[in-house]
Each structure stands twice: as structure tokens, then as C-alpha cells.
NULO-997888 format. One line per field, with one value per residue (C-alpha): y, x, z; residue in three letters; residue number from 1. Coordinates in steps of 0.001 Angstrom, whole numbers, plus 524288, in hexadecimal, padded with zeros to 5 digits. Each point is the difference from the previous one (the first is absolute). Layout:
N
north	(Y, ...)
east	(X, ...)
up	(Z, ...)
aa	(ALA, ...)
i	(NUM, ...)
! end
This chain:
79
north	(1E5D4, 805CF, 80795, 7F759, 7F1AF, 805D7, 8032D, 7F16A, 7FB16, 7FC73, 8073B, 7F5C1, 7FF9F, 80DA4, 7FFDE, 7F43F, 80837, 80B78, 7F8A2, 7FA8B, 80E25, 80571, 7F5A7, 80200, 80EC9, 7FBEF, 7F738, 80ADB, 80975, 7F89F, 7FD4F, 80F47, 8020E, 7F52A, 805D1, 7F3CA, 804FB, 7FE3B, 80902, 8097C, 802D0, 7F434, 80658, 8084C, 7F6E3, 7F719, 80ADA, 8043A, 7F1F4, 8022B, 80B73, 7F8ED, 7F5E6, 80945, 8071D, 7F568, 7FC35, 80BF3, 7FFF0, 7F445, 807E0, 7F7F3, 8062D, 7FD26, 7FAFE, 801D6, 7F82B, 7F550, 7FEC5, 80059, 7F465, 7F91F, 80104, 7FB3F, 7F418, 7FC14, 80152, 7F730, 7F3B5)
east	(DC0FC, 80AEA, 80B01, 80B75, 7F834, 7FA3D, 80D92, 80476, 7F712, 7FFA4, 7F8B1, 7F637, 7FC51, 7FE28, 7F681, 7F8D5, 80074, 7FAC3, 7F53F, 7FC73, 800F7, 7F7B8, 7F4C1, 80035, 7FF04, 7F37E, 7F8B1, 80396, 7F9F1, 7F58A, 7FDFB, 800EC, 7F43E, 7F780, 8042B, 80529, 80E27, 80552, 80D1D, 7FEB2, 81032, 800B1, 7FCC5, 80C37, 808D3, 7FD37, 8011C, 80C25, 8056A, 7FC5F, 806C4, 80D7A, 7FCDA, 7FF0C, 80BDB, 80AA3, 7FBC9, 80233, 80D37, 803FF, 7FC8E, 7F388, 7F877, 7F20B, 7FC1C, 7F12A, 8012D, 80848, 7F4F0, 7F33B, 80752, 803EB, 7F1A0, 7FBE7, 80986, 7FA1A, 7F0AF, 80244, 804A8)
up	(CB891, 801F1, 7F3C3, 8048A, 7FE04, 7F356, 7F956, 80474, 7F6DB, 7F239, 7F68A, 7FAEF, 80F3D, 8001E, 7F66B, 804C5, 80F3D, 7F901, 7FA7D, 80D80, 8071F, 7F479, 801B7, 80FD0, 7FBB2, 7F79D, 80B5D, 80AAB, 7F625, 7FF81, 80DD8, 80061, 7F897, 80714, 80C65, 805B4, 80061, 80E03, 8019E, 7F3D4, 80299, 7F829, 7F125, 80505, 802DE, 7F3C3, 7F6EA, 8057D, 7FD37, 7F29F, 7FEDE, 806A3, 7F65F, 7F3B3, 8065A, 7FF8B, 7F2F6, 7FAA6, 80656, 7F91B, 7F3DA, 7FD54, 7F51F, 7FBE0, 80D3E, 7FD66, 7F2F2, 80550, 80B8F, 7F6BD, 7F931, 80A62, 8061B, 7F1B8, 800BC, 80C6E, 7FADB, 7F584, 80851)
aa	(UNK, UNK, UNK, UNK, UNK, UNK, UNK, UNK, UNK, UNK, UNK, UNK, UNK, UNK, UNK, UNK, UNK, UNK, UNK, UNK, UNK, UNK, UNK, UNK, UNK, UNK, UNK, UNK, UNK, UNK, UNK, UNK, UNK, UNK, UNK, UNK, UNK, UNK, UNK, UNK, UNK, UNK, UNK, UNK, UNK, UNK, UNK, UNK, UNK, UNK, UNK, UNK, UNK, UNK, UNK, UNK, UNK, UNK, UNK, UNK, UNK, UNK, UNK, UNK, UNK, UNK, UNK, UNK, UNK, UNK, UNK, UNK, UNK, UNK, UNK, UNK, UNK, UNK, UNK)
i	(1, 2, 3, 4, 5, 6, 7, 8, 9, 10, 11, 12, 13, 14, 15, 16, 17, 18, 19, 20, 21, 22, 23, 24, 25, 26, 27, 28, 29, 30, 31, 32, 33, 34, 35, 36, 37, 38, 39, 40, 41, 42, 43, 44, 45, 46, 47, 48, 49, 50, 51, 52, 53, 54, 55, 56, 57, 58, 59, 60, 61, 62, 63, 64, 65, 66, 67, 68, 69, 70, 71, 72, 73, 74, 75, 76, 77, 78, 79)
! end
């Protein structure tokens, strides 16, 4: 994904986009281990969208990002 479609959207959806990448991140991980990861670029370019993600929070002056995330991810467990 690209820095110029991140910073068009909203922050709720950033969080809920950084939630998605950071899952993919998990299962490539885990493919990793199990050797049954196809192009191994991939855990590059995913954590590099993390890191855009984290990026244009921060420049909106976001604090507590981890926090916000850990209670988001709670939210969503408990429905």
C-alpha cells in the first residue's frame, strides 16, 4: 500500500488496516517456519506497510498507538 492512500484515510481505518497487515505478518510468519512460504520478499514488504502505517499515525500526532490497538483487538474478541 502505498503513503499517499494511507494519509487519505481516517484514523479508525488506520487502525483497523494495521490490524489486518499485522495478522498477514503473523500467518506469513508462520508459513515461514513451516516452510511453506512461496516468495519470502513478502515478510518485507508487509512489514514495511506496517511501518508506513505506524508512520502517518505518528504524523497526525497519534499517541499510545500500541494501547489503542491491544484494545481495539480486545473489543473485537469479545463479540
Amino acid at each position: 500500500m502505498k503513503i499517499a492512500e494511507l494519509r487519505e484515510l481516517k484514523t479508525p481505518d488506520l487502525h483497523a488496516e494495521l490490524d489486518r497487515i499485522r495478522r498477514h505478518l503473523f500467518d506469513l510468519r508462520a508459513q515461514a517456519v513451516t516452510e511453506k512460504l512461496e516468495n519470502p520478499h513478502q515478510l518485507q514488504v508487509v512489514r514495511k506497510d506496517v511501518a508506513r502505517i505506524l508512520t502517518v499515525m505518528r504524523e497526525r500526532g497519534e499517541t499510545g498507538i500500541e494501547e489503542k490497538q491491544y484494545h481495539l483487538e480486545s473489543l473485537a474478541s469479545h463479540r
